[in-house]
C-alpha angles and dihedrals in degrees: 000000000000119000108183121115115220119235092244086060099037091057085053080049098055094045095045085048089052102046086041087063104037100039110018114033093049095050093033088118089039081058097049102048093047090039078224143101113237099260083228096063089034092051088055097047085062091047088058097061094239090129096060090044082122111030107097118249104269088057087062088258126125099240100233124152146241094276090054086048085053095044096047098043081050092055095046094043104058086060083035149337103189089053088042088061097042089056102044088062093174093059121174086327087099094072086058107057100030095044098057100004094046126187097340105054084048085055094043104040105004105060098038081061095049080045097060118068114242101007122147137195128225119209112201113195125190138175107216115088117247134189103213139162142197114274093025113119123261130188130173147140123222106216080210140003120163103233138080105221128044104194092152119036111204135185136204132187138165090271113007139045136199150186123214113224102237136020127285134251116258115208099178113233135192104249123180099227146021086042092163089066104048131248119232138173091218114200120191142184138172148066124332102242089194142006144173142195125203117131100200095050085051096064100043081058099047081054097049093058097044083062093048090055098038090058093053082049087047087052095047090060094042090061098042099048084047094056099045092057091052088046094046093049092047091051120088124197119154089016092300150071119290088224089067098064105099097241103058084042104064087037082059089054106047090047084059080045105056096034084053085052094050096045094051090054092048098045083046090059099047088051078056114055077043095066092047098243130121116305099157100096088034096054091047092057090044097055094044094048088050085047097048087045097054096062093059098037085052102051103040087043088067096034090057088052090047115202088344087071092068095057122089083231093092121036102233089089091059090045087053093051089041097045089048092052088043094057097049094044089055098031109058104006117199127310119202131206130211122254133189113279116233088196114054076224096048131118101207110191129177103206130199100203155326155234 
């Protein structure tokens, strides 16, 4: 296991730390009160080339790799994950299309997107196993998706992927986390303008955006643990900090504990995927051990903080309910159901959720 950062992605991870405090952490609740992030801030984050970290270099990308793409998603997330989400439009639909449609569905469906101010991708993931083709009907409704646009409707199953031709309809919902980044029930119907099937490269890019998910995971508990030790520290009851009673103390530690463990095995897999060897096994471990930590970071992170961890005074409140969204959206994904077609062509789905 190898632990070191090279210079080319410290200096991303300089500039990322540095736009995450100055533009996202102070304007974290504006965000959340607008689900959306300022156009202002969203606008320099594009400026900055952070949403071409992964598309190679003819693309107009900067050809970085999976562990970049962790790195930086653990950097934004510990300011915030929602508005991590919303910035980054493409999402974990990359993997998608450039893992089983290559270079030609990125030029065909990717950089339009980038193109278009605003746009956003939905990535649809279920788990039954379709044979599909392009041409055929699809219909479906997401319950939740955080995002307020679907201009690309992606799908993703354990041996196929597709593209909708056309964008989804938005019908804003309330949502409980990830605010910054919208929450939408998305309904779409339509043709499939492309799909593949290719079960293996299914399953590189299924692990690719567990571990997408699981690093913003690894960022909010970062965060959170950070900020309870400070607060803990701060805090004086029986003429010391409250960080210095045993208890808390070794509550403190294991947090650090659990969140070290979860990032290693993040930051494993993504070496992995790199070098071009087997991370499929490796990215599911890592997401369910983010997932499984973060029930135990989130929790603890508002009970150190005692009734003040439920007010949105303090931020700990917001890391529990995103931590919470962000392990069910990369644990068990979302299963679909058939329904009745209404065309003898059609693809009906009745879909749980979305990326």
């Amino acid at each position: 296991m190898e632990f070191g950062v090279s210079d080319e992605d410290q200096l991303i991870l300089d500039s990322l730390s540095g736009f995450a405090v100055e533009q996202l952490r102070p304007n974290l609740r504006a965000h959340e009160a607008a689900r959306a992030v300022a156009p202002q801030i969203a606008a320099t984050f594009g400026e900055m080339g952070f949403e071409r970290l992964e598309l190679a270099e003819d693309l107009g990308g900067a050809g970085l790799g999976m562990l970049t793409r962790v790195l930086a998603n653990i950097t934004l997330a510990r300011a915030d994950a929602g508005a991590a989400l919303a910035l980054d439009r493409l999402g974990p639909a990359l993997y998608v299309l450039g893992g089983l449609g290559g270079a030609a569905a990125l030029e065909r469906f990717a950089l339009p997107l980038l193109d278009k101010p605003g746009a956003r991708a939905v990535l649809i993931v279920d788990h039954q196993d379709r044979q599909i083709s392009a041409g055929e009907r699809i219909s479906g409704q997401t319950a939740w998706a955080p995002s307020d646009r679907a201009d690309l409707v992606v799908g993703l199953g354990p041996s196929s992927a597709w593209v909708l031709e056309g964008p989804g309809r938005i019908e804003p919902v309330r949502g409980a986390a990830l605010h910054a980044a919208g929450a939408s029930r998305v309904s779409f119907e339509g043709r499939l303008a492309a799909a593949w099937t290719d079960a293996d490269a299914a399953a590189r890019a299924l692990a690719r955006v567990r571990l997408y998910i699981a690093a913003l995971m690894v960022g909010v508990m970062e965060d959170a643990a950070e900020f309870s030790r400070e607060y803990a520290q701060g805090r004086v009851a029986f003429g010391q900090p409250i960080a210095h009673h045993q208890g808390l103390a070794f509550l403190i530690v294991d947090m650090f504990t659990a969140v070290a463990q979860a990032r290693l095995l993040v930051e494993d897999a993504a070496r992995r995927v790199d070098a071009g060897a087997d991370a499929v096994q490796a990215a599911a471990s890592a997401f369910i051990e983010c997932a499984e930590a973060s029930r135990f970071v989130g929790p603890n992170g508002v009970q150190i903080l005692g009734g003040h961890g439920f007010m949105r005074d303090y931020p700990v409140e917001k890391a529990m309910r995103d931590m919470r969204a962000l392990g069910l959206m990369a644990g068990g994904f979302h299963r679909a159901q058939d329904e009745a077609a209404s065309h003898p062509d059609a693809l009906a789905e009745s879909f749980e959720g979305a990326l």
